[in-house]
C-alpha positions in Angstrom: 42.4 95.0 164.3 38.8 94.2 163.4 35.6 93.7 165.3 36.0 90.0 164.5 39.3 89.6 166.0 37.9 90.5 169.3 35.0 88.6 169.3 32.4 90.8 167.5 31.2 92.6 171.0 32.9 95.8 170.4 30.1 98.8 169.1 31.1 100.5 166.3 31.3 103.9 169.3 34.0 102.6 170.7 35.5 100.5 167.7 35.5 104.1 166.1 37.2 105.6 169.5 39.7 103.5 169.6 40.7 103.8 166.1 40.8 107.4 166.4 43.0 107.3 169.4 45.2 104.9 167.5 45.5 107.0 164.4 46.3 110.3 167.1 49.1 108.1 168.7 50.1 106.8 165.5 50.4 110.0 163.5 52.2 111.5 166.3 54.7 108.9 167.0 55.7 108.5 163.4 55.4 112.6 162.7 57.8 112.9 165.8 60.2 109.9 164.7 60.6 111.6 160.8 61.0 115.1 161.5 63.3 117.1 159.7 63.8 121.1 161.4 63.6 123.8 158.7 65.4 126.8 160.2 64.1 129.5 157.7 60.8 129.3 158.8 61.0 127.7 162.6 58.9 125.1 161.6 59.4 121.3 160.3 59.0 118.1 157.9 57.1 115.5 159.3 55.1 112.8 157.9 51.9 114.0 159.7 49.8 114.9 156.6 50.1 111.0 155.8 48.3 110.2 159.2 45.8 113.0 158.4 44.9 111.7 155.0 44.6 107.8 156.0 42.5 108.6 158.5 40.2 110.9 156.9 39.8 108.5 153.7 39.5 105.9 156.2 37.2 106.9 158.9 35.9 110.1 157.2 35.6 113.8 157.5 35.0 113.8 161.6 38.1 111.3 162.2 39.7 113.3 160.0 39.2 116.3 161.8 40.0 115.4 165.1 43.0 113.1 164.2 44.3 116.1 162.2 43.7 118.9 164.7 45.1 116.8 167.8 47.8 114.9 166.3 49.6 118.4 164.9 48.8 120.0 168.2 50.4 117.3 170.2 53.4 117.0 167.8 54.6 120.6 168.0 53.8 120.7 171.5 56.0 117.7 172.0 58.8 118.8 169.7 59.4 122.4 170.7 57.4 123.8 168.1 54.8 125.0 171.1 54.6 128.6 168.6 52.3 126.6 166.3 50.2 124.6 168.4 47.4 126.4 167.8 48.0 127.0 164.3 48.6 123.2 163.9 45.2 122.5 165.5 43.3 124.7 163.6 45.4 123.7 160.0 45.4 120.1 160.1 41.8 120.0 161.5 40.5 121.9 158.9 42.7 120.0 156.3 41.3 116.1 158.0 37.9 117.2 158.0 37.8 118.5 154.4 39.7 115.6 152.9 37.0 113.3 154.6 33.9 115.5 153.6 35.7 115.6 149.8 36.2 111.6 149.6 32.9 111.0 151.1 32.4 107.2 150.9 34.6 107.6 147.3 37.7 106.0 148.3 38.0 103.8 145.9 37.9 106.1 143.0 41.4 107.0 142.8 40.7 110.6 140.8 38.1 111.6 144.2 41.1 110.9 146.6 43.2 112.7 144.7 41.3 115.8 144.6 40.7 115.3 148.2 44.1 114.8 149.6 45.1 117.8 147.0 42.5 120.0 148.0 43.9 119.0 151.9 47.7 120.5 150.5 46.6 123.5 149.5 44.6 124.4 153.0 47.8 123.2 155.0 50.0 125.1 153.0 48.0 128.6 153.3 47.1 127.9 156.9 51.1 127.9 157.7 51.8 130.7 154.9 49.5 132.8 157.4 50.9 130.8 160.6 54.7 131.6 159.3 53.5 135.4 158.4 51.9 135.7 161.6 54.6 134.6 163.6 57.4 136.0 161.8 57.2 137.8 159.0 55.6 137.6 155.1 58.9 136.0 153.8 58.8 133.2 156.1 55.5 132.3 155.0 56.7 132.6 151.4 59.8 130.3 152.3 57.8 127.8 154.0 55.0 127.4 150.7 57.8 124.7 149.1 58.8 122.9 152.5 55.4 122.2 153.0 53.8 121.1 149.3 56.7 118.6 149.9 55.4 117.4 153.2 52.0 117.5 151.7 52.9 115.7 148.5 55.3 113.0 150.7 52.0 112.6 152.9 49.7 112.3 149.6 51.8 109.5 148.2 51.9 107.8 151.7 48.1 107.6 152.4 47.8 106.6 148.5 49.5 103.6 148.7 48.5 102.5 152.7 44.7 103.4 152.2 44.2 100.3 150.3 45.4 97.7 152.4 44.6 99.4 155.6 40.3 99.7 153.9 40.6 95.7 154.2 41.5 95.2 157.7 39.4 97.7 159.2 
């Protein structure tokens, strides 16, 4: 969906709104439909970090922020994860709004992506190391470091190769 497609009358405002409702609904739907429940910690898999990064490479650090924060809010509230809502809200809105500030208007240059969407791992995996100790206990959050560089990573590679060909229709 462009601007074109419908007629060129849509501000960029609400073109942007709409987008970042989209991307929330997006994220969510596809985060809730690939989730894979990790028992040693009480947390998940999902494919929201790919959501995240797309967005926030796409639309930058604010879109970022606020597709990050509400669509991991809305997922664990949604799939009985309601424990880390709030963590998920803080976590993955930090981790949107720094990949954005980090890529800037970079993303084509592939090495400035990947030290934003890297730099975006490492914040999601301390903020549920200190979510999982919080809730549970220090090993949890220990447990949860590899379950969660592989959702990271999974999410990295996603947004990698979608970015591209998503840059051109927006």
């Amino acid at each position: 969906m462009d601007r074109k497609s419908v007629g060129g009358k849509v501000s960029s405002d609400i073109f942007k709104v709409v987008l970042t409702a989209m991307f929330i609904a997006v994220t969510v739907a596809i985060s809730r439909f690939f989730i894979i429940p990790i028992p040693m910690t009480h947390g998940n898999i999902n494919l929201c970090d790919a959501g995240i990064f797309i967005s926030a490479l796409l639309l930058g650090p604010r879109v970022g922020g606020i597709v990050g924060g509400a669509s991991g809010f809305l997922l664990d509230l949604i799939s009985g994860y309601g424990q880390y809502m709030w963590f998920s809200l803080i976590v993955h809105d930090a981790e949107g709004l720094i990949v954005g500030l980090i890529a800037g208007r970079n993303v084509d240059r592939k090495w400035i992506k990947l030290i934003a969407v890297s730099v975006g791992i490492v914040i999601m995996v301390i903020g549920y190391f200190v979510a999982d100790s919080v809730l549970y206990n220090i090993y949890a959050g220990y447990v949860g470091i590899g379950t969660n560089l592989i959702q990271g990573a999974v999410g990295a590679l996603i947004a990698y190769l979608v970015t591209p060909r998503l840059k051109k229709r927006i």
